[in-house]
C-alpha positions as CSV (number, residue, x, y, z in Angstrom):
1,X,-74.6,-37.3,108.3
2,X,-75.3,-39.3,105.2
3,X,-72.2,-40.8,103.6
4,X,-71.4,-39.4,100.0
5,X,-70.5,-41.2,96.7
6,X,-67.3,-40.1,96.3
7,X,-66.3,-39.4,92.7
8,X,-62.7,-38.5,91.3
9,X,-63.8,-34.6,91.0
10,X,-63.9,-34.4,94.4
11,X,-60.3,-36.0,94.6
12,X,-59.3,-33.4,91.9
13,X,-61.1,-30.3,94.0
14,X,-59.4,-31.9,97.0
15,X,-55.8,-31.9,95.9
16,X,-56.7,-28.2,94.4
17,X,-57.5,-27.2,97.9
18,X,-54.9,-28.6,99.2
19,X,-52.2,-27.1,96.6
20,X,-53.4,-23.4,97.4
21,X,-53.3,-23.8,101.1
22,X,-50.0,-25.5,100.7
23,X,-49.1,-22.1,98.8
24,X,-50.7,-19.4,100.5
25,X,-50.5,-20.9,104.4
26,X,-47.8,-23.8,104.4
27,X,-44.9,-22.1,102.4
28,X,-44.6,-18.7,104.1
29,X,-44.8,-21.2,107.6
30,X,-42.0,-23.4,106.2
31,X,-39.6,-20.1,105.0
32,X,-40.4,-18.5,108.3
33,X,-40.5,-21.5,110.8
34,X,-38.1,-23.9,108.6
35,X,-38.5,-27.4,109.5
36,X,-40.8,-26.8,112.8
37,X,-43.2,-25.2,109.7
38,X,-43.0,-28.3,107.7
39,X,-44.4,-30.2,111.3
40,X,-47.5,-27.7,111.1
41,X,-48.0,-28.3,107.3
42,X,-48.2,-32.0,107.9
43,X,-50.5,-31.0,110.5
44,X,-52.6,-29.1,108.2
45,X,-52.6,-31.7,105.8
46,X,-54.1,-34.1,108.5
47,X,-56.5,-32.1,109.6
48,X,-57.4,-31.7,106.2
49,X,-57.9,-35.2,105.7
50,X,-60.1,-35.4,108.7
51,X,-62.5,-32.7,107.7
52,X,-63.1,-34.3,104.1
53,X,-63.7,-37.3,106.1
54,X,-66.3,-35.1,108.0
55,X,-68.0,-33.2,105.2
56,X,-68.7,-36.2,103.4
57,X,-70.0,-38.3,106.1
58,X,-67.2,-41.4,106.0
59,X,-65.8,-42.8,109.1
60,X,-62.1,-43.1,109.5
61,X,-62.3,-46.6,109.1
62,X,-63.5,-46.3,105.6
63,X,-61.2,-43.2,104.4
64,X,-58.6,-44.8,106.5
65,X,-58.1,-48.3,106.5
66,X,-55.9,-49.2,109.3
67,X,-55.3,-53.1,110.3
68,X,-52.4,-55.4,111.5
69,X,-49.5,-56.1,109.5
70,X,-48.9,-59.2,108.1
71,X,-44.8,-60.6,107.6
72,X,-45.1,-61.9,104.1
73,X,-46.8,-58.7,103.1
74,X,-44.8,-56.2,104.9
75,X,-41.6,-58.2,103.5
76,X,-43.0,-57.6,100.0
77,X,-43.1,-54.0,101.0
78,X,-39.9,-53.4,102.0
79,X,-38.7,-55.3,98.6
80,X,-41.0,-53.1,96.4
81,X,-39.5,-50.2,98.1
82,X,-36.2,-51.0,97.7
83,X,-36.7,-52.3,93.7
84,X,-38.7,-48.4,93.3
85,X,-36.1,-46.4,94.8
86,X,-33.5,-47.8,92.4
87,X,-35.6,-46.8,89.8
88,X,-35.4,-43.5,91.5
89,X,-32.2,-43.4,91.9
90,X,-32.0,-43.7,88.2
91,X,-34.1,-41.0,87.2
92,X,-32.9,-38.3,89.6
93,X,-29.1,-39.3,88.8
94,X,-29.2,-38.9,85.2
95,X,-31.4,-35.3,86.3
96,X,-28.2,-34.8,88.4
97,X,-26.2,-34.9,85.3
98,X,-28.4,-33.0,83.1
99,X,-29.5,-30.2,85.3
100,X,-25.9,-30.2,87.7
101,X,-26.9,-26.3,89.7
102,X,-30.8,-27.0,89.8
103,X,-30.2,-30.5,90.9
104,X,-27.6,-29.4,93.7
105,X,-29.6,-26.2,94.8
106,X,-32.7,-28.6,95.5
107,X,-30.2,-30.9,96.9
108,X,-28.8,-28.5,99.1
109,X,-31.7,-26.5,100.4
110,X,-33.3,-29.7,101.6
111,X,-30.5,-30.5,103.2
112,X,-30.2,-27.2,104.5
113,X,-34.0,-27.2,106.2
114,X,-33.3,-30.9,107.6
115,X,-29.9,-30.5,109.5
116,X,-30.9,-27.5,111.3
117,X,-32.8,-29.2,113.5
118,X,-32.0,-31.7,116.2
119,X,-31.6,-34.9,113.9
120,X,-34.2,-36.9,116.1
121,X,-36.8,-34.2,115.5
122,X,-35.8,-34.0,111.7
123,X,-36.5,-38.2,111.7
124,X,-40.3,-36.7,113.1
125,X,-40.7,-34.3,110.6
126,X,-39.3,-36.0,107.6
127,X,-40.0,-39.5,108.1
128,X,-43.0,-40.4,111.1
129,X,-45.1,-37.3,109.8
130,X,-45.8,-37.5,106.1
131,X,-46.3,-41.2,106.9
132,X,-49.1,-40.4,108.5
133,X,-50.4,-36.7,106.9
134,X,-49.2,-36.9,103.5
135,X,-51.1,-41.1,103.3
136,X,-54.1,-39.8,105.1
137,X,-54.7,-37.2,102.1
138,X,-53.1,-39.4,99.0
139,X,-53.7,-42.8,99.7
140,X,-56.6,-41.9,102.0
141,X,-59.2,-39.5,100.7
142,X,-57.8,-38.9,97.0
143,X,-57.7,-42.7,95.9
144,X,-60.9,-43.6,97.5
145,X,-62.4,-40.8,95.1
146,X,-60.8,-42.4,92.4
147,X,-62.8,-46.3,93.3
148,X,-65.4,-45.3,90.1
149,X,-62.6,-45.7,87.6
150,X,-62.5,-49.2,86.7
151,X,-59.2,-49.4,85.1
152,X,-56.7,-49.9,87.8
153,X,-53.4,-49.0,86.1
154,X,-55.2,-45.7,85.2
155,X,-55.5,-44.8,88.9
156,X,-52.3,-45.8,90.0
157,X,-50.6,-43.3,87.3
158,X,-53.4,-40.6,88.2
159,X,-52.5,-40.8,92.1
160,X,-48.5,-40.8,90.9
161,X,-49.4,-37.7,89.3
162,X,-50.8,-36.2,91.9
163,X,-48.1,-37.3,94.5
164,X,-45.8,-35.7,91.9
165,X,-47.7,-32.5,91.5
166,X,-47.7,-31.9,95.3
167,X,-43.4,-32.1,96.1
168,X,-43.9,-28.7,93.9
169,X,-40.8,-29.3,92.0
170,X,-40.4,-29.8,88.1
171,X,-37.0,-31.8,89.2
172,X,-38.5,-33.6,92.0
173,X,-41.9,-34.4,90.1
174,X,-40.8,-38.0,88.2
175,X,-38.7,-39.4,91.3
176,X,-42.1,-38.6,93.5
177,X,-44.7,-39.6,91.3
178,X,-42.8,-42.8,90.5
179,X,-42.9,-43.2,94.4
180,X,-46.6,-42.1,94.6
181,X,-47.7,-44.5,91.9
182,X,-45.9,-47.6,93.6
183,X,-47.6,-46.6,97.4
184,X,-51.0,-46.4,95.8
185,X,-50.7,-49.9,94.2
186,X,-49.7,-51.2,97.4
187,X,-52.9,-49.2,98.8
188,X,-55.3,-50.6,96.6
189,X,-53.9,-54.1,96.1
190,X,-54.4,-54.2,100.4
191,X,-57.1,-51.7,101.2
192,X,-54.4,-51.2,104.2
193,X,-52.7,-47.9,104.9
194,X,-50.2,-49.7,107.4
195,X,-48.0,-50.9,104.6
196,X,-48.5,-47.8,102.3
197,X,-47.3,-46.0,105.2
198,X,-44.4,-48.1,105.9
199,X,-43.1,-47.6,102.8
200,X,-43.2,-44.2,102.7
201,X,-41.9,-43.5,106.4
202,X,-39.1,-46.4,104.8
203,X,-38.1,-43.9,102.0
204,X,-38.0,-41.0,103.7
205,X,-36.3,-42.6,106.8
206,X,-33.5,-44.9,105.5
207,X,-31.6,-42.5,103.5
208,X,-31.7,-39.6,105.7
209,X,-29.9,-42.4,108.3
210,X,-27.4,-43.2,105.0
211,X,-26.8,-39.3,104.9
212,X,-26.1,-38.4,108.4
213,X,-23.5,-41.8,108.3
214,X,-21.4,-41.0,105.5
215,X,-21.1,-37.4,106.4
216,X,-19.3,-38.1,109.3
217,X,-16.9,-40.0,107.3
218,X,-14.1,-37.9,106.4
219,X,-13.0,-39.7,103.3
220,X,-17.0,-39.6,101.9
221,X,-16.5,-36.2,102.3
222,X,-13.0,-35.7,100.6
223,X,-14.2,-37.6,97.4
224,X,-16.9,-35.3,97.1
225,X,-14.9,-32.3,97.0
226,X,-13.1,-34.2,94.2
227,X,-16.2,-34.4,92.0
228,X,-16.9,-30.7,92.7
229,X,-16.7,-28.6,89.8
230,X,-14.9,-25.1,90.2
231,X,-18.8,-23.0,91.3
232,X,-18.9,-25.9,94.0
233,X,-21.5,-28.0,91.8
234,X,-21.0,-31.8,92.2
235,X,-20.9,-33.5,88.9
236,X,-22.5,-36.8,88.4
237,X,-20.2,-39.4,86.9
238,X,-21.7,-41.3,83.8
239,X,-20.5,-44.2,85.4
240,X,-22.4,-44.0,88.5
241,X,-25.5,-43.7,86.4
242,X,-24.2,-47.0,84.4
243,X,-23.7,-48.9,87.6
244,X,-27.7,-47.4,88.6
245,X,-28.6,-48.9,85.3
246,X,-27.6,-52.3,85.7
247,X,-29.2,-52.2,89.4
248,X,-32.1,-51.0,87.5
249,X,-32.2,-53.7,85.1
250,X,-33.2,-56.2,88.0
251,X,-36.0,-53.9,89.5
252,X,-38.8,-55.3,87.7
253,X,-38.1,-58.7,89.4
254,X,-37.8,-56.7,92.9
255,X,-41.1,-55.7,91.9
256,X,-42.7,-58.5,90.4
257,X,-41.2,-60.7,93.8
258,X,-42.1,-57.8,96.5
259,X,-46.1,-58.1,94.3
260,X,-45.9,-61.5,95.0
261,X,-45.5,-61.8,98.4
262,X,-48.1,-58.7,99.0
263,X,-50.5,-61.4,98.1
264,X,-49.2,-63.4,100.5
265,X,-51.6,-62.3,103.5
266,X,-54.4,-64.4,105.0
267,X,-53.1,-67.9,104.5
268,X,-53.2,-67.5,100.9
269,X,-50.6,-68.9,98.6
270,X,-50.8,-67.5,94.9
271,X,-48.7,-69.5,92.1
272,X,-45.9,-67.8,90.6
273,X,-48.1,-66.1,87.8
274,X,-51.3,-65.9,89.5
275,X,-54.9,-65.4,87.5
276,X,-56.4,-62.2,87.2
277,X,-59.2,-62.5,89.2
278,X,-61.6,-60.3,91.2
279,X,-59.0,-58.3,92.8
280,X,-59.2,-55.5,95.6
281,X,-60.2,-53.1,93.3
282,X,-61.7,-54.1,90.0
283,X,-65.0,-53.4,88.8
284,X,-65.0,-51.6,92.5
285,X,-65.5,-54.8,94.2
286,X,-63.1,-53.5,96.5
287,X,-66.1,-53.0,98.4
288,X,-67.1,-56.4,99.3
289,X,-63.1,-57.3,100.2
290,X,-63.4,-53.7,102.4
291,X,-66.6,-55.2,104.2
292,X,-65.1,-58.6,105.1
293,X,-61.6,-56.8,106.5
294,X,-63.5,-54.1,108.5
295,X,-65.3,-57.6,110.2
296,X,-61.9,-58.6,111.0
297,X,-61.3,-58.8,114.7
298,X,-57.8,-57.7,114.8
299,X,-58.7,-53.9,114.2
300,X,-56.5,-51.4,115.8
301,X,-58.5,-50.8,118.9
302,X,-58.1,-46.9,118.2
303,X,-60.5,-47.0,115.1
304,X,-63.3,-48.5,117.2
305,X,-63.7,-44.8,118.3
306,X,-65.1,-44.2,115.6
């Protein structure tokens, strides 16, 4: 089949379809099945992915850029990840104190779906799977759509968007499209889904680890009964959000630091404030950088399937 131009309406129509099959097929699964139904929506999403893919005549290596890691790279992941989720941590927080019963119902119905499962097959569900599904469909099909817009800060905030719109949450919406925007600057920035993916399996993975730790601390518990308001809703101290804040005040350098040694792949040693130059993605010469990686002979075997 001929490979398509892909343009951003078809990321737009994309997302559309995938919203109203989330709606119509995925939610009822997830209220019926709980977490086992989340599983088959990530499987849904997937499969999803793969029939774009198919329709429009692109190979999985093109949609879905997979290579080896690199340290310095996956090292500036990790740091961008952390830096971002402060930032997080910021917003939903200061949410947490001005929306106390909305804040704690999401809270709690989460938690809810994710503890009644074994905890090794809520670590599949929540963490391995949308690091796989949710990528192939953001930072897979939707942001190669969005390769004819030429300004690359305008991409990243349409993909947070996006990643925002599809948690289906007003509350949840900020927290996840900040997230969404950081994974698809790492994605375009690498053309490599390994370290987009890491980062989101990272986020998803680490605090649900935190979680399950401090509940089984008794005195974690006792304080939080403490902070309880009389209807059972936890209320967020302004000085946790102050001590967020100051964290936050050193995120940009997390950020700048992590950018830095995303660069770092290849052999290549940028300066401290390195040149704009031709990039990985602008004026969508993200093509030529795309054609010299897929020559790269360190592809996961897996791909050459295809």
């Amino acid at each position: 089949m001929r490979e398509r131009t892909l343009k951003p309406w078809h990321g737009a129509a994309f997302f559309l379809l995938v919203m109203i099959v989330f709606f119509v097929i995925c939610v009822p699964l997830q209220s019926y099945f709980g977490l086992y139904g989340v599983a088959v929506t990530e499987i849904i999403l997937l499969i999803m992915a793969l029939i774009f893919a198919k329709v429009m005549g692109h190979s999985l290596r093109s949609l879905f850029p997979v290579y080896s890691p690199e340290g310095l790279p996956m090292l500036g992941t990790i740091l961008m990840w952390i830096s971002v989720y402060i930032l997080t941590m910021v917003v939903s927080l200061i949410q947490y104190r001005l929306f106390p019963r909305q804040m704690e119902a999401v809270s709690g119905s989460l938690d809810d779906v994710i503890y009644s499962v074994p905890f090794w097959v809520s670590i599949i569900v929540v963490a391995v799977l949308p690091a796989i599904c949710e990528e192939a469909v953001h930072r897979g099909v939707i942001i190669h759509t969005m390769y004819r817009i030429r300004k690359e800060w305008l991409v990243v905030l349409i993909m947070g968007i996006y990643f925002g719109l599809f948690h289906a949450n007003p509350l949840r919406f900020l927290p996840t499209a900040i997230l969404g925007a950081a994974m698809s600057y790492i994605m375009l920035e690498t053309e490599n889904m390994v370290y987009s993916s890491a980062f989101h399996m990272v986020n998803n993975l680490l605090p649900m680890l935190l979680q399950e730790m401090l509940l089984k601390n008794s005195q974690v518990q006792q304080a939080q009964n403490q902070l309880a308001a009389n209807d059972g809703t936890v209320t967020m101290p302004l000085v946790s959000i102050g001590v967020y804040l100051i964290l936050g005040a050193a995120a940009p350098f997390g950020i700048y630091l992590g950018n830095y040694l995303l660069h770092r792949r290849g052999g290549s040693k940028p300066t401290v404030f390195p040149e704009r130059t031709d990039g990985s993605y602008r004026a969508q010469n993200c093509g030529s950088v795309r054609r010299s990686l897929y020559r790269r002979k360190h592809l996961f075997w897996v791909w050459n399937l295809f």
